[in-house]
C-alpha positions in Angstrom: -36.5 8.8 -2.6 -34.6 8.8 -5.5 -31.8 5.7 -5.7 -28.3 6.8 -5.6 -26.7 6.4 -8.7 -22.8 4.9 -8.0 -20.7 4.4 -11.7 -17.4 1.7 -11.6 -15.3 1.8 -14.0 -14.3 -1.4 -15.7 -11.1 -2.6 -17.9 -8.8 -5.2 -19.3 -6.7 -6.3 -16.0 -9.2 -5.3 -13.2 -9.2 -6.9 -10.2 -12.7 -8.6 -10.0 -13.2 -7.9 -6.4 -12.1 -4.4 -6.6 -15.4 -4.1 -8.7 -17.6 -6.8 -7.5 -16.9 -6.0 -3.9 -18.2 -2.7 -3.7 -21.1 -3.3 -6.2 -22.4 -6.1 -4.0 -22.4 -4.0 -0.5 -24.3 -1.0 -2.5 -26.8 -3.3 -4.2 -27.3 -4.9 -1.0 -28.3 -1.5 0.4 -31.6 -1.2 1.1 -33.9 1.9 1.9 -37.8 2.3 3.6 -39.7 5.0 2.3 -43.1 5.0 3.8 -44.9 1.6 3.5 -42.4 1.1 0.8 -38.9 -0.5 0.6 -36.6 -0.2 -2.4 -32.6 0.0 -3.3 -30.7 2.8 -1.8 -28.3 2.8 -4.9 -28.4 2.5 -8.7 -25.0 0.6 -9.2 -23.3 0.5 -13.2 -20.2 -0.6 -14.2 -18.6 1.6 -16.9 -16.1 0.3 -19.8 -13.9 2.0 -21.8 -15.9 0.9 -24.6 -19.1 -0.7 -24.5 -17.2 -4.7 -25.2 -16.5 -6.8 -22.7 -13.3 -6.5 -20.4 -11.4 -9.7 -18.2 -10.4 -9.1 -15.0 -6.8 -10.5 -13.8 -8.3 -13.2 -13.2 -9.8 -14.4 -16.3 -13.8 -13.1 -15.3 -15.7 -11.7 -18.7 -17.8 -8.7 -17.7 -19.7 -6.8 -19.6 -20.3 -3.2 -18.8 -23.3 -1.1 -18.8 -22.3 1.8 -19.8 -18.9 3.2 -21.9 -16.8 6.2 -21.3 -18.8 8.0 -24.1 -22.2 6.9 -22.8 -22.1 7.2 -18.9 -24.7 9.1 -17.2 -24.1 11.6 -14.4 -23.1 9.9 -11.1 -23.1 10.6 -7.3 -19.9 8.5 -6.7 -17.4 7.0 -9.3 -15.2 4.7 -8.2 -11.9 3.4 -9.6 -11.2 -0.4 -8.6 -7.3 -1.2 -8.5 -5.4 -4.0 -10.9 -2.6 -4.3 -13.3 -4.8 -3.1 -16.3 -4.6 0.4 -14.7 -1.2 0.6 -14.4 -0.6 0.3 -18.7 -0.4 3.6 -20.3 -2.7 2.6 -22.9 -5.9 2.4 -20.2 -4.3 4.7 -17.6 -4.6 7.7 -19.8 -7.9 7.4 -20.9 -9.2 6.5 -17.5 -7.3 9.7 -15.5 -8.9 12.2 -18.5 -11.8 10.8 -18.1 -11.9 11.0 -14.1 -10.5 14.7 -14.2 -13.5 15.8 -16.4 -16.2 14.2 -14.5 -14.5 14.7 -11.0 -16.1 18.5 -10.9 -19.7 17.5 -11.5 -19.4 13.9 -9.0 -20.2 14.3 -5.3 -17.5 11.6 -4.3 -14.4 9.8 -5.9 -13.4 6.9 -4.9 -10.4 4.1 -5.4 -10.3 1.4 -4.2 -6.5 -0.8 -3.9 -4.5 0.7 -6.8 -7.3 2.4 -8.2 -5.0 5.5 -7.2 -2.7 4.8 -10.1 -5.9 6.0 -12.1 -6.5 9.7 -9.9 -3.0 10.5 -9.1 -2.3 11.4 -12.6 -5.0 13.8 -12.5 -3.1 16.3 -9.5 -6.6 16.1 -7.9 -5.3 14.6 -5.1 -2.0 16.4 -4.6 -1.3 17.2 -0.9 -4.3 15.6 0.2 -4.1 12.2 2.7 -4.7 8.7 1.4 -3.9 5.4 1.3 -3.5 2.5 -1.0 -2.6 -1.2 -0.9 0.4 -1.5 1.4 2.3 -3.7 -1.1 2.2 -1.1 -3.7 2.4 2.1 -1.3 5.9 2.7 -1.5 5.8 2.8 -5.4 2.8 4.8 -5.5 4.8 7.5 -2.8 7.7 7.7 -5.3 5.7 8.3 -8.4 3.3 10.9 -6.8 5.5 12.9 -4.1 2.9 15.4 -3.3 0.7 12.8 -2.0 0.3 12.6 1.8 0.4 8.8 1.8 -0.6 6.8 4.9 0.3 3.1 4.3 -1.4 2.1 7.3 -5.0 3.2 6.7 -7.7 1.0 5.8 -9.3 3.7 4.2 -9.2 7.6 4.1 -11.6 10.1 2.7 -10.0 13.9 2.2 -12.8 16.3 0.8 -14.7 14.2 -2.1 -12.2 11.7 -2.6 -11.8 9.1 -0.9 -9.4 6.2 -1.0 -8.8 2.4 0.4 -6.2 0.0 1.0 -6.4 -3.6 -0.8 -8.7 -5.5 -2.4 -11.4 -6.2 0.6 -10.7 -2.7 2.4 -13.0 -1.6 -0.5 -16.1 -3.2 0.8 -15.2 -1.8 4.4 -15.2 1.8 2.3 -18.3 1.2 0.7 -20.1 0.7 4.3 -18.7 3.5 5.7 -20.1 5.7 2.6 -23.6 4.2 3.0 -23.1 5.1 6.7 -22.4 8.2 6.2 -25.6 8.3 3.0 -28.2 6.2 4.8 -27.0 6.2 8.4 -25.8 3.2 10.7 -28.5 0.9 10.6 -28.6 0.3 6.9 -25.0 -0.1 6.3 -25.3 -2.5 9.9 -27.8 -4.5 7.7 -25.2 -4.6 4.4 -22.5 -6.0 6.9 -24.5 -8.6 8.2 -25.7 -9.3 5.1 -22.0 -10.0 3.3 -21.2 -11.5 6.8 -17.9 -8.7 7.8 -17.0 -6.4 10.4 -19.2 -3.0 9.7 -15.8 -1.3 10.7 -12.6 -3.8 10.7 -9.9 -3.3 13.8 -6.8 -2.2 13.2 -5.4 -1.0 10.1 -3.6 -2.8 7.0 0.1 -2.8 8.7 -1.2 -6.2 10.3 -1.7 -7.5 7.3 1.0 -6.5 5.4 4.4 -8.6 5.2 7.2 -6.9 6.7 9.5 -5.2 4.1 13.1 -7.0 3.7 15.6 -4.6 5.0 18.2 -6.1 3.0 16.4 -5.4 -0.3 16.4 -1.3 1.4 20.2 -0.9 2.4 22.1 0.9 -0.2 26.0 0.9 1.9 27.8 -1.1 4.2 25.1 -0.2 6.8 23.7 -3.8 5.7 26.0 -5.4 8.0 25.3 -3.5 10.9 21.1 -3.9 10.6 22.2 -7.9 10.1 24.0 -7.8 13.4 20.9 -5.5 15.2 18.2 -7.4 13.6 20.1 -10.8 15.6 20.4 -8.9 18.9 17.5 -7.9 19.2 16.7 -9.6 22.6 20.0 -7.5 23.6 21.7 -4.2 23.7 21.1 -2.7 20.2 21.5 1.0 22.0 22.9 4.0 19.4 25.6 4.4 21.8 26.5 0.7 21.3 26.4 0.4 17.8 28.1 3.3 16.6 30.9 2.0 18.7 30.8 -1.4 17.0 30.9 0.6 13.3 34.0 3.4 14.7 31.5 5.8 14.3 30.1 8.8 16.6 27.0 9.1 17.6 26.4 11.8 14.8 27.7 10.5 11.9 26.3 6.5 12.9 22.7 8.1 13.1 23.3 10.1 9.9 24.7 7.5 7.7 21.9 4.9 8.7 19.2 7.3 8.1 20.5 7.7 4.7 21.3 4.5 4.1 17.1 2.9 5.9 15.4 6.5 5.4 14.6 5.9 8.9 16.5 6.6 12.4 17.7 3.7 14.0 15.4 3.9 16.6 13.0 3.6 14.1 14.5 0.7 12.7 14.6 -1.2 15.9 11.4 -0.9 16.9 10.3 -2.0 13.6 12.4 -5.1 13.8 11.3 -5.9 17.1 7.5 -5.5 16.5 7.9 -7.6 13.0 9.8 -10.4 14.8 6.9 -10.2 17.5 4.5 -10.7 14.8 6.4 -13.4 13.3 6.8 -15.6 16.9 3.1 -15.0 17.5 2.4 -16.9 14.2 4.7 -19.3 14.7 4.5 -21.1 18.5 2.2 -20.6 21.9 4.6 -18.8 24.1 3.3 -16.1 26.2 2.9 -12.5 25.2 5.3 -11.8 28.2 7.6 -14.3 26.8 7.7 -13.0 22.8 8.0 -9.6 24.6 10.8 -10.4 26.4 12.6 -12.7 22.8 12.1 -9.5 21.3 13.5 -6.9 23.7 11.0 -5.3 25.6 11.9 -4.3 28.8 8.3 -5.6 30.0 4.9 -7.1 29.1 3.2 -4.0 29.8 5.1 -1.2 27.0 5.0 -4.4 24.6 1.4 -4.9 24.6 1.1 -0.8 24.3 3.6 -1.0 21.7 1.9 -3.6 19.4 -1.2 -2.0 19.6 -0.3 1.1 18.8 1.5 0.3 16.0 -1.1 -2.8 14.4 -4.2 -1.1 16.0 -5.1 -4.9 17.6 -3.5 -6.7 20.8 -1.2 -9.3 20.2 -3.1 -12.2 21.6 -6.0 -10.9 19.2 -3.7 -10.8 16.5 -2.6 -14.3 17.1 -5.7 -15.5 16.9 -6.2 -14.2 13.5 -2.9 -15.5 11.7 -1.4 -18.2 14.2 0.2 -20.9 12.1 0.4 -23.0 15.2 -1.7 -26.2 15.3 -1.6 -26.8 19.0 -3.9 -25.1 21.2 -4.2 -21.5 22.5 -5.0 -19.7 25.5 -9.1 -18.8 25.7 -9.5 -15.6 23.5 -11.6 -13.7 26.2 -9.4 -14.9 29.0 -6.0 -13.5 27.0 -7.9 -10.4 25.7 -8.5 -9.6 29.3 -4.9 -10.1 30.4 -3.7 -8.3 27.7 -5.9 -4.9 28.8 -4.5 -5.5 32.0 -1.1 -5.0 30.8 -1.7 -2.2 28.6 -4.0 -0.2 30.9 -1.2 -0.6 33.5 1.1 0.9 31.0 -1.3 3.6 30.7 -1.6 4.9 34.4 2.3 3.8 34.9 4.6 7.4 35.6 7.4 5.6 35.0 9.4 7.0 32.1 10.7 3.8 30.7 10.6 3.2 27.3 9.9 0.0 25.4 12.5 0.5 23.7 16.5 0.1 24.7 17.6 2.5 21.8 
């Protein structure tokens, strides 16, 4: 069986693992044929000219192949960094990609490696994802993409995209999953020692945005005053009567002001400041629930998974800052189920939220 040939494109400002990510899970790849075992990928890196390029940070590499000389692939893959983002690289690159795109089973970027397909329209109204730092940038340049910040990777038709940096190594298993089947790209995970599919998605990763930095009107004050109540009423009702407002016009000039209802906004706050407290001290999950607003354990844990994809305990135990101990992972995993599978078969129509 023939090896799989897979083309990265290389440049001045790359960022190294962007490339040498997914070039280490394909080369690690590994297909039986018969009595006989051998690679299940041919992996190249491509330069815009056949000299060597520096990543951002400062690694020489020298490329196989240039723009001119590259062979046919069966997946090209853009990797992300500041390189691609200067015209002078960026044009070149999204030509490039636009020609080649028809004859290439699968495209592929990886981070910011959008910046280098967007330009091309070949992903207009089609879903992806990118690094959540830059996804809001990336939204406002290119409208008529379908852009889900949270995802820690997407594939619509051929092209498929990732969010940053290490999501493209948990995108290259899934694509020699779905080449070679479970077992080999099981083999490539153990073999680069990470999770053959990662929990959750990249919002637990991500820093929470500074709604300061967002307000554009005197709604500042009022998301000041709701972001310090948020253990309290923060209810519409509440706070259009705090800013002489109706209902109507409170809910219209905060959506205008956030691009998001105030509902919205709450729940954001509360589930940020969650995060934040379970980084910061050992209380229990009941406890941060209740610091944050939720009327119970039970719609907080529901809540917090929902939005992160992971429980809070488990999230916890990934980015605690704490140094004093922590409650047995199993034993708090299991609680944590408990609360949310009660929340499950509950009929009561509370919600976690007192907006």
């Amino acid at each position: 069986m023939a090896a799989k040939r897979v083309g990265i494109i290389g440049f001045d400002g790359v960022t190294a693992l962007d490339i040498v990510g997914p070039l280490e899970a394909f080369a690690a790849a590994t297909c039986a044929t018969g009595k006989n075992t051998g690679p299940c990928y041919e992996v190249i890196t491509i330069g815009l000219t056949e000299a060597d390029f520096l990543t951002e940070s400062g690694l020489a590499l020298r490329p196989h192949k240039s723009l001119h000389t590259a062979p046919a692939l069966d997946t090209l893959i853009l990797p992300g960094g500041s390189g691609l983002r200067r015209p002078e690289i960026n044009r070149p690159v999204a030509e490039w990609v636009k020609r080649r795109a028809a004859r290439t089973r699968r495209v592929v970027c990886v981070c910011t490696g959008i910046y280098g397909l967007a330009p091309t329209g070949l992903l207009d109204h089609r879903r992806v994802t990118t690094h959540w730092r830059f996804a809001r940038d990336v939204a406002q340049k290119f409208p008529k993409l379908k852009l889900d910040d949270n995802a820690m990777f997407l594939r619509d038709g051929k092209f498929h995209t990732s969010a940053g940096i290490t999501a493209g190594i948990d995108l290259s298993l899934s694509l020699i999953e779905e080449d070679f089947g479970r077992e080999v790209a099981l083999d490539v995970a153990r073999e680069l020692v990470v999770y053959l599919k990662r929990p959750g998605g990249q919002d637990q990763y991500a820093k929470p945005l500074e709604f300061e930095m967002e307000a554009n009107d005197a709604m500042s004050e009022l998301a000041v005053w709701m972001a310090g109540h948020l253990d309290k009423d923060v209810s519409i009702k509440r706070v259009a009567k705090k800013a002489c407002l109706t209902r109507a016009d409170f809910n219209r000039l905060f959506k205008r002001a956030f691009g998001i209802t105030p509902g919205a906004f709450v729940k954001n706050m509360r589930l940020n400041e969650a995060r934040r407290l379970l980084s910061l001290d050992n209380d229990s999950i009941a406890g941060v629930a209740q610091s944050v607003g939720f009327r119970s354990a039970q719609y907080f844990v529901k809540a917090f998974e929902w939005r992160f994809g992971v429980l809070p305990g488990d999230y916890r135990q990934r980015f605690s800052l704490a140094v004093t101990s922590i409650p047995h992972p199993k034993r708090e995993r299991y609680k944590q189920r408990l609360l949310f599978a009660r929340a499950l078969a509950s009929r009561q129509t509370e919600t976690p939220l007192a907006v």
